[in-house]
C-alpha positions in Angstrom: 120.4 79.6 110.5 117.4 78.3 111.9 118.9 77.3 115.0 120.0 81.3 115.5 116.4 82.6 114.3 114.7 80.5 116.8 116.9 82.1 119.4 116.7 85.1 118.2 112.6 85.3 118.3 112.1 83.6 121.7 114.6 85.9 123.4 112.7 89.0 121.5 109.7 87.5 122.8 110.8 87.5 126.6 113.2 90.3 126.8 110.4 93.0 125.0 107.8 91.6 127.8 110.3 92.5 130.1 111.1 95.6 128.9 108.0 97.3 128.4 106.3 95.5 131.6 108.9 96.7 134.0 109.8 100.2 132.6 113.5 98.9 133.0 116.1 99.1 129.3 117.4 101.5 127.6 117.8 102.4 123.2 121.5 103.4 122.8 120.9 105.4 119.4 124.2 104.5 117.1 125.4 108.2 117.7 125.5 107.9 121.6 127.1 104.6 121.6 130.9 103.8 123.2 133.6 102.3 121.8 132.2 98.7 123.6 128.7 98.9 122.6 129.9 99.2 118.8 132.1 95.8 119.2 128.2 94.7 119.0 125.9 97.0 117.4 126.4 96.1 114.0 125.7 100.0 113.4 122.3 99.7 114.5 120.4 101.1 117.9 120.5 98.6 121.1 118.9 97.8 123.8 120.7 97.6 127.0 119.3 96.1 129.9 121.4 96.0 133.7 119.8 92.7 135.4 119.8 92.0 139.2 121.0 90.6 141.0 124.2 90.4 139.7 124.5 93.9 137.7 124.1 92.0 134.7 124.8 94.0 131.7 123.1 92.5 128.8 122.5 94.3 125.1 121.1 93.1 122.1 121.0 95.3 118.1 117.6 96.2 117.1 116.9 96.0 113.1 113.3 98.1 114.3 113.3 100.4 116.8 109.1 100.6 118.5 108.3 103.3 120.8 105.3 100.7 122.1 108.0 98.1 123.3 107.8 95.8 120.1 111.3 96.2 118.8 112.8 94.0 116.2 116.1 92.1 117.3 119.3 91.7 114.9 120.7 89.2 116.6 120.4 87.6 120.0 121.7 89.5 123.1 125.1 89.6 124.3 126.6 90.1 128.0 129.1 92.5 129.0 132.5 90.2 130.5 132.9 92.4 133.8 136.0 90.4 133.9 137.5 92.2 130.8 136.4 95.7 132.1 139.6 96.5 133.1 141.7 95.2 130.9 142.9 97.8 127.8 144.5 95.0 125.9 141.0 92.6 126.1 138.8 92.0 122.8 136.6 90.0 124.7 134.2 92.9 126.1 131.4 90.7 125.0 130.3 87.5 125.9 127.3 85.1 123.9 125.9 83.2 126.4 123.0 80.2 125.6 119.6 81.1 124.5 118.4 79.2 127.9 121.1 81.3 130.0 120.2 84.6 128.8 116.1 83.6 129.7 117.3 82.2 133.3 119.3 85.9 133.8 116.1 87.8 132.5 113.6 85.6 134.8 116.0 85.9 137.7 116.4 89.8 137.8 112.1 89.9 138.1 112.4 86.8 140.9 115.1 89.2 142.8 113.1 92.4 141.9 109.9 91.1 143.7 112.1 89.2 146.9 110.5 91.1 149.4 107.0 91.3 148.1 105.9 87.8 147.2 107.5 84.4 145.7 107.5 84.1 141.8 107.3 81.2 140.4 110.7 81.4 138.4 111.3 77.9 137.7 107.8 77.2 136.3 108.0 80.1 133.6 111.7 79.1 132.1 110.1 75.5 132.0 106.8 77.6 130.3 109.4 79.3 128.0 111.5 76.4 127.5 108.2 74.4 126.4 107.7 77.4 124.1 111.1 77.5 122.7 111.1 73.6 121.6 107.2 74.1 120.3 108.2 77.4 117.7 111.4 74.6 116.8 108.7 72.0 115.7 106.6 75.0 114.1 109.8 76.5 112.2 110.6 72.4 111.0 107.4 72.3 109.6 107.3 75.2 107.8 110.5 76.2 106.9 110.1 75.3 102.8 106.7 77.8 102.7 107.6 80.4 105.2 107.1 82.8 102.7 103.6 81.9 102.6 102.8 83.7 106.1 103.2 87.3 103.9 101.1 86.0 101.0 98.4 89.3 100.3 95.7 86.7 99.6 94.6 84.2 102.3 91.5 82.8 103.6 90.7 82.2 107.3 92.2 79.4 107.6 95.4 80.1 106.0 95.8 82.7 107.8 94.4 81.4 111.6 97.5 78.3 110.7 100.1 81.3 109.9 100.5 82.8 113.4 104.0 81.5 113.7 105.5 82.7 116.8 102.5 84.1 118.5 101.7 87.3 120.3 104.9 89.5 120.3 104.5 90.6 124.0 104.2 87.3 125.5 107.2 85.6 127.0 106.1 81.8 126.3 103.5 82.2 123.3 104.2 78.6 122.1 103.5 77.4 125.8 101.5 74.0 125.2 102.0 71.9 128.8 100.0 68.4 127.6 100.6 68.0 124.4 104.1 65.8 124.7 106.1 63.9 121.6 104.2 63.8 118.3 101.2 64.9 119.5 102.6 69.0 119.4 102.6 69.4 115.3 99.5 66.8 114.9 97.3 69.0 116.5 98.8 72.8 116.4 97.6 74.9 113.9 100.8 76.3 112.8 102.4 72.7 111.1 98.8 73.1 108.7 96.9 69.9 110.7 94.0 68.8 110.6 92.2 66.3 112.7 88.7 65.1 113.0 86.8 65.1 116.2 86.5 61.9 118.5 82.5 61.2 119.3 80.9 59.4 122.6 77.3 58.3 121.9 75.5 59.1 126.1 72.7 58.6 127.7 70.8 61.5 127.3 70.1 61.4 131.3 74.2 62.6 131.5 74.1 65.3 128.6 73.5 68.9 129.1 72.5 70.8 125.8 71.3 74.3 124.6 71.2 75.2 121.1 69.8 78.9 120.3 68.6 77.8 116.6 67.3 74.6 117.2 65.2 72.0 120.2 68.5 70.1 120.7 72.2 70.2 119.0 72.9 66.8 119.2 69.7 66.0 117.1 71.5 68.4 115.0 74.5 66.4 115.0 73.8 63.1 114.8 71.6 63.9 111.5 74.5 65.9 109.7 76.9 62.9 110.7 75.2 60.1 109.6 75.6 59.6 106.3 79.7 59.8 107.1 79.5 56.9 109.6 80.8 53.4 109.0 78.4 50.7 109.7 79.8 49.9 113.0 79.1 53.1 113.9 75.5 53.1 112.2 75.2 49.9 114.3 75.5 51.5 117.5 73.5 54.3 117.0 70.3 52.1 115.7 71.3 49.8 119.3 70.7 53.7 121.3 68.4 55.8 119.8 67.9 57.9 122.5 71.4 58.6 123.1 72.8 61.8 122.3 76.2 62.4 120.7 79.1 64.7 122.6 82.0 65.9 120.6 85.2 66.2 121.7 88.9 66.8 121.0 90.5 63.1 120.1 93.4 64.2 122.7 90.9 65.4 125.6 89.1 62.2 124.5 92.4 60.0 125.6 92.4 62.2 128.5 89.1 62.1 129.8 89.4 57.8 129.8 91.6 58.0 132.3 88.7 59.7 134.7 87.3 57.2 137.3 83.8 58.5 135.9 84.5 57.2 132.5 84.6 53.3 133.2 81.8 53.8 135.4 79.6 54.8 132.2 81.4 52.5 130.2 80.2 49.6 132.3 76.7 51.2 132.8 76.3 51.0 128.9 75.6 54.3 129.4 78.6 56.1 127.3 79.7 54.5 123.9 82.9 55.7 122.4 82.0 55.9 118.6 85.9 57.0 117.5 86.9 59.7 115.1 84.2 60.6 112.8 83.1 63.5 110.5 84.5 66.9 109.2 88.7 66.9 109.1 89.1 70.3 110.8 91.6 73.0 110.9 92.8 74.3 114.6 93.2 77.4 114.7 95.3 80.7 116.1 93.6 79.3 119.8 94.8 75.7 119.5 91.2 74.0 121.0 88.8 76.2 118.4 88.7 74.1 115.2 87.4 74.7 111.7 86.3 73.9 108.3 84.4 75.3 105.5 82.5 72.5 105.2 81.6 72.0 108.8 78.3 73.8 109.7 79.8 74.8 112.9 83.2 75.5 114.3 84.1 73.6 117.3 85.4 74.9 120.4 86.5 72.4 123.0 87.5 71.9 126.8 91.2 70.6 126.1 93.2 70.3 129.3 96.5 71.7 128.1 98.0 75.0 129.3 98.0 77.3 126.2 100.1 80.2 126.7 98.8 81.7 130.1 95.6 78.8 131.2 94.7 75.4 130.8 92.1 75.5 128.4 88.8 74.2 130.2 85.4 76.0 129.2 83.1 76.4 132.2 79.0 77.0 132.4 79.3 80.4 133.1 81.0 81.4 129.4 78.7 79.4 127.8 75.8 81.2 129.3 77.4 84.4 128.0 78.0 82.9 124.7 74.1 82.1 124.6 72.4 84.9 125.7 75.1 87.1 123.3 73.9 85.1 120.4 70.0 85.6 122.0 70.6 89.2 122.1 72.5 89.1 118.0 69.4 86.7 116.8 67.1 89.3 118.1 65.5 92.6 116.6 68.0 94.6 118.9 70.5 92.9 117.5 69.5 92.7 113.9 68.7 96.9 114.4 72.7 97.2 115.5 73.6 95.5 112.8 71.8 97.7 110.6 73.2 101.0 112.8 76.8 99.1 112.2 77.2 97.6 109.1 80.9 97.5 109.2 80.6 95.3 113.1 80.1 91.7 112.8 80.1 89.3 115.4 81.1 85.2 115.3 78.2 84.1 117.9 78.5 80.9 120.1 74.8 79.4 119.2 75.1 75.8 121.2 77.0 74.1 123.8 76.8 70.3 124.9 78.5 68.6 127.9 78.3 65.5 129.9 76.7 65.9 133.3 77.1 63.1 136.6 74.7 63.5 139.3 73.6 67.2 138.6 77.4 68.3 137.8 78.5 70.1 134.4 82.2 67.7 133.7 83.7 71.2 132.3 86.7 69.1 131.0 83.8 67.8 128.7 82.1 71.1 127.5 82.1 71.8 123.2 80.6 75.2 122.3 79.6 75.3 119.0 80.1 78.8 117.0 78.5 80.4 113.8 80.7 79.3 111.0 80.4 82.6 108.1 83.5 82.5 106.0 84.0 80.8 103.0 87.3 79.8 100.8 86.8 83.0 98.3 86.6 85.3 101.8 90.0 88.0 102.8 89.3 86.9 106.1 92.1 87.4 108.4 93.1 87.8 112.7 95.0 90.7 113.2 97.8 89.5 114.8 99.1 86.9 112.0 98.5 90.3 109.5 100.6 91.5 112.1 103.8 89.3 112.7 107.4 90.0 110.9 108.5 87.8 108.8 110.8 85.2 111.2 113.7 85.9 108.6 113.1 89.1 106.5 112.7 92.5 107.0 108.9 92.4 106.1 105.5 91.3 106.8 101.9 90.9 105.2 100.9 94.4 105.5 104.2 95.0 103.1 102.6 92.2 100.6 99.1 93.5 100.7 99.9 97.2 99.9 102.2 96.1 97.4 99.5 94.6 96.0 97.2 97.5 96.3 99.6 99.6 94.5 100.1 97.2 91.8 96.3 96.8 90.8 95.5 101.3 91.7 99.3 103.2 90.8 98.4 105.2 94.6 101.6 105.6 96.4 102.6 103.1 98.8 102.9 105.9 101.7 99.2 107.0 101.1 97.9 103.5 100.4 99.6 102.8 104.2 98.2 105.7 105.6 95.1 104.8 103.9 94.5 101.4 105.1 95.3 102.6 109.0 92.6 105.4 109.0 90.0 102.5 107.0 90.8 100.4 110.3 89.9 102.9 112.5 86.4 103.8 110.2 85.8 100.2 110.0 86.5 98.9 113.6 87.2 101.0 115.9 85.1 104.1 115.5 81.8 101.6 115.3 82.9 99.6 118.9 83.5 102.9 120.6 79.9 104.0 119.6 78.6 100.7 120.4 80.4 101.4 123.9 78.4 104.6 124.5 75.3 104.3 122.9 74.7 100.3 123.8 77.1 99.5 126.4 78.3 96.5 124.6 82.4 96.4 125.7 84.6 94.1 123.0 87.4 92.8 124.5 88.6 92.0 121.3 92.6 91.4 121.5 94.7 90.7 117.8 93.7 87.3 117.8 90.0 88.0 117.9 89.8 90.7 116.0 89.2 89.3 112.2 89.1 91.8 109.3 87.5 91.3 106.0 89.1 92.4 103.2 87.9 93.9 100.7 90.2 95.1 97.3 92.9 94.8 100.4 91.4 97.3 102.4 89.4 96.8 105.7 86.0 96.4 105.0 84.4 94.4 108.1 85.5 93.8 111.6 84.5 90.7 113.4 84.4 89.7 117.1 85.6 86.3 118.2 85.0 84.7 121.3 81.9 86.5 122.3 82.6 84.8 126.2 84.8 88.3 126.7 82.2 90.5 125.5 80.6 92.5 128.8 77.9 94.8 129.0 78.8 98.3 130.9 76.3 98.7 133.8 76.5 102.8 133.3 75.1 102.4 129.5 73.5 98.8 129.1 70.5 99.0 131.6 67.8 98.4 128.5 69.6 95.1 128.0 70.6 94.2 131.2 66.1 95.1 132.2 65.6 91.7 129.5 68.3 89.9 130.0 68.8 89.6 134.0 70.7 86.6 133.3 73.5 88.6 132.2 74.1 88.9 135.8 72.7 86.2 137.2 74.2 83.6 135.2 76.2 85.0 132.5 78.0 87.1 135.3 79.0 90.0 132.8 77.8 93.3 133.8 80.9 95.3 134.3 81.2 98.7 136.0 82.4 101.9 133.3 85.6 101.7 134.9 86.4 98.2 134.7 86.0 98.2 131.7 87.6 101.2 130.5 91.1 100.1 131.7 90.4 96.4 129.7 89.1 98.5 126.5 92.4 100.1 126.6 94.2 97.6 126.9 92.3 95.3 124.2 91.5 97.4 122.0 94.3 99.7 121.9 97.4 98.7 124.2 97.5 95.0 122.4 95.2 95.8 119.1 96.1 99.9 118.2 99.7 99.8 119.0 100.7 96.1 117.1 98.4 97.3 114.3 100.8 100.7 114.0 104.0 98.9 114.8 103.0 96.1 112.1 102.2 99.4 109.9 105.8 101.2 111.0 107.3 98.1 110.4 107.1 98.5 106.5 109.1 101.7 106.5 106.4 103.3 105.1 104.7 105.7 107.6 106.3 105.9 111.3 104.9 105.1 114.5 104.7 108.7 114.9 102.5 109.8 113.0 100.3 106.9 113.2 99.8 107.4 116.9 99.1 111.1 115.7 96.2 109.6 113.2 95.2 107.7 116.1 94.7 111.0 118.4 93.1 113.0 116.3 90.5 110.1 116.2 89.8 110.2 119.8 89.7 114.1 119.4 87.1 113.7 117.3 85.4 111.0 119.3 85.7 113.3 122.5 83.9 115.8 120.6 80.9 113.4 120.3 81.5 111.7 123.9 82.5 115.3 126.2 83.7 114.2 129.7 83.9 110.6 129.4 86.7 108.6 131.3 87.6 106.1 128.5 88.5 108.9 126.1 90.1 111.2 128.8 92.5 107.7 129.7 93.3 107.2 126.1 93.9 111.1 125.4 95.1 112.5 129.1 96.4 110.2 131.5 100.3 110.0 131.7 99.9 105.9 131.6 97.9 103.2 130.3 97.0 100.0 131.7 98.5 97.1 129.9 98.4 93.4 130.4 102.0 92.0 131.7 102.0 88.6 130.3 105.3 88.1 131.8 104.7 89.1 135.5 100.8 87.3 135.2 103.2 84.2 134.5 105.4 84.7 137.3 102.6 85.1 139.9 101.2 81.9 138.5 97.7 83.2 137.7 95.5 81.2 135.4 93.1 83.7 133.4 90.0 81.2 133.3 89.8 80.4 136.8 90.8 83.4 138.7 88.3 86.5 139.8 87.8 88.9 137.0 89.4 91.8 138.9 92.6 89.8 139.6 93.0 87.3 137.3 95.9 89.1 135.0 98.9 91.4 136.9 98.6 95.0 135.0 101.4 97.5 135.0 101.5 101.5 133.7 103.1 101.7 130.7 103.8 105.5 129.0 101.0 107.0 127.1 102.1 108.0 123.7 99.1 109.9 123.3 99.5 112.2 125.7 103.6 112.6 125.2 
């Protein structure tokens, strides 16, 4: 069973990225089907797909059909036998090739799509989805006796940043982890519940670059909160250096960074000391290299060179800048006036960063930003895409659980209680960011995994933003911040032009956060895509009403397409999101506009 759900997902996975990102399958409604397509259907919709280069006919059942190209699959997919095609007599219409076979066929047809354009790199992403398919096997090992947990109403943070168990529905390789080989995959990924603590170099302070927005210096900080949990060795070693400063960093960047030809050169200097693991045991969470506990006065996150899902996960100068002068600009009476003006708006800020430094030059490999740590164990604090996920084996998912649970403690209908909670999202988050857009020209790119929602009596009371390194500041609407804080261009390099940013706010915050919210919502039988999307209009009717003539709400409300992210085809062209130019660092494709249908 857990062999065929574990097929099952990763092929959803890559064959709905496919789907939606090149416009290409088709729902066969049980009604229109042929005699063939019901040897497979199991009286439900398909999808059928006709893959080049060899006119490929592949279909697979769909438990949940999604006008926004999330569909549920009821099995894996099946391929038509050409070779039976003419034979009356033949049962065998229907062939059910490997999970790896069907994944080769899929990546192929794009390969053979794009021949004539440019070379994708088809080999690397079935090795990325491969790497994917074995990591969700570890994940479904480990949790397979509390699966049931992942729908649990009540969670707290990190419950619920350790439940995202097969990642971001649109993404062809979501479990992608190149670097972490053998045991090292479940001791360090959030999903298998682990916890680690951090490895610690003691440096000379002459090879340590520091800011700290709270504070003179964050390793002072440090080294005062950790030493009461040091052994004497370790006590030892910091009485021999007093003026060395402490660097945190990830135990397996720590073994990778030895290696470096820099690193026995301090060693044999005396000028780096490796003090081992030490302090807080802390949580990864939905990102892999962001850790967290509630007794930590900080969450950690840290360079870690493994390629997570699309990039290798290095942290450079220029997002720590941003993540400074956002928490400068939070910490200050502008900011502390917005959150007044926004009450329901919260944001996680990035208060301090550390790194080791050789001959002038930031080692980004080494870089830790440290981020505001808020919630508590008693806190309904959750990411919106593990509230979003299906169950791996049941027709259900957390939203079910939670407004269950609402109905239980008020008697309200589940229908309006669904209804409800969709239209408190949009009071609570959305609304708020789209006046912040306007008013402040503060742009979240807030995707599921950093948007966090507090609960409250299992409603959306607060939304926070995670990751304030995406945040950007719209040139057209910012200039009062941008006039004192030049850095943001300078060095920060996040002034963004209105229409930049208007096709990555609708992608963010609508194409990957609005449309899995409604088909997490749909999912529960309760209230249809439909007329969610139609609660969702009659928002940005409103909004248009307060913001006449402006292009993000004419996109969202007008335009026949919307951008939206092709995680697939960013794969194929091989682009790394961290590294590459803002402009070009993702591949986006047009995808139908519900709201203007």
């Amino acid at each position: 069973m857990q062999h065929k759900t574990l097929d099952r997902l990763t092929l959803q996975n890559l064959v709905n990225a496919y789907s939606y990102e090149t416009g290409r399958g088709k729902i066969v409604m049980v009604e229109e089907q042929d005699a063939r397509q019901k040897k497979i259907s199991q009286n439900k919709p398909i999808l059928v797909l006709t893959l080049a280069p060899h006119d490929t006919v592949m279909a697979v059942p769909i438990d949940r059909v999604s006008q926004l190209g999330q569909h549920r699959f009821a099995d894996t997919p099946s391929l038509l036998n050409l070779a039976s095609l003419n034979d009356a007599q033949s049962e065998r219409y229907w062939l059910k090739p490997s999970a790896v076979s069907l994944a080769a066929l899929i990546i192929e047809d794009i390969v053979h799509h794009y021949k004539d354009e440019v070379t994708l790199d088809g080999n690397g992403v079935l090795k990325r989805w491969l790497e994917s398919y074995e990591g969700l096997q570890i994940i479904l090992e480990h949790r397979n006796d509390e699966i049931d947990d992942i729908i649990d109403a009540k969670q707290d943070f990190i419950q619920a940043e350790q439940s995202l168990i097969y990642g971001h529905a649109m993404h062809p390789t979501p479990k992608g982890r190149a670097g972490f080989y053998g045991a090292e995959w479940a001791k360090y990924a959030p999903e298998t519940s682990s916890k680690t603590q951090l490895r610690y170099w003691l440096v000379h302070p002459d090879h340590i670059v520091e800011e700290f927005v709270d504070g003179d210096s964050i390793t002072a900080e440090l080294k005062s909160k950790l030493l009461s949990d040091m052994s004497h060795y370790q006590q030892q070693l910091i009485t021999q250096h007093p003026d060395y400063k402490l660097l945190p960093l990830h135990p397996w960047q720590a073994t990778f960074l030895q290696q470096q030809a820099w690193y026995q050169q301090l060693i044999e200097k005396g000028e780096l000391v490796d003090l081992g693991r030490l302090g807080w045991h802390l949580h990864p969470t939905t990102s892999v290299r962001t850790l967290a506990a509630f007794d930590a006065p900080w969450m950690f996150k840290l360079s870690l060179s493994v390629a997570i899902t699309n990039s290798v996960r290095i942290n450079l100068p220029k997002e720590c800048k941003r993540g400074m002068h956002a928490c400068r600009i939070w910490r200050s009476d502008y900011g502390k006036q917005l959150g007044t003006e926004y009450s329901t708006i919260a944001v996680l800020n990035d208060p301090a960063w550390v790194a080791l430094s050789i001959e002038g030059k930031i080692i980004d490999e080494t870089i830790c930003i440290l981020r505001d740590n808020p919630f508590t164990e008693s806190m309904q604090v959750t990411n919106l895409a593990s509230l979003s996920q299906d169950h791996p084996t049941r027709l259900t998912n957390r939203l079910a659980t939670l407004f269950q649970s609402i109905h239980e403690r008020t008697n309200e209908s589940l229908e309006d209680i669904a209804g409800k909670w969709f239209d408190t999202y949009l009071q609570v988050g959305f609304i708020p960011l789209i006046h912040m857009y306007y008013k402040h020209g503060l742009a979240f790119e807030v995707h599921q995994q950093n948007s966090l929602i507090e609960l409250k009596d299992g409603y959306p009371a607060k939304f926070w933003a995670r990751d304030n390194q995406s945040f950007g500041y719209i040139a057209e609407y910012a200039q009062p911040l941008i006039d004192a804080y030049p850095e943001l261009i300078s060095e920060a390099e996040c002034v963004i032009p209105e229409d930049f940013a208007d096709s990555r706010i609708a992608y963010y915050l609508v194409g990957n956060t609005i449309f899995g919210l409604i088909t997490a919502i749909a999912r529960t039988q309760l209230v249809n895509e439909a007329a969610l999307l139609a609660t969702f209009r009659d928002c940005l009717v409103t909004l248009e009403t307060q913001y006449p003539h402006r292009s993000l709400i004419a996109l969202l409300l007008r335009s026949p397409t919307l951008p939206f992210k092709g995680n697939l085809l960013t794969r194929l062209h091989a682009l790394d999101e961290l590294v590459a130019p803002v402009e070009t660092q993702s591949i986006y494709v047009d995808i139908p506009n519900p709201m203007s249908a």
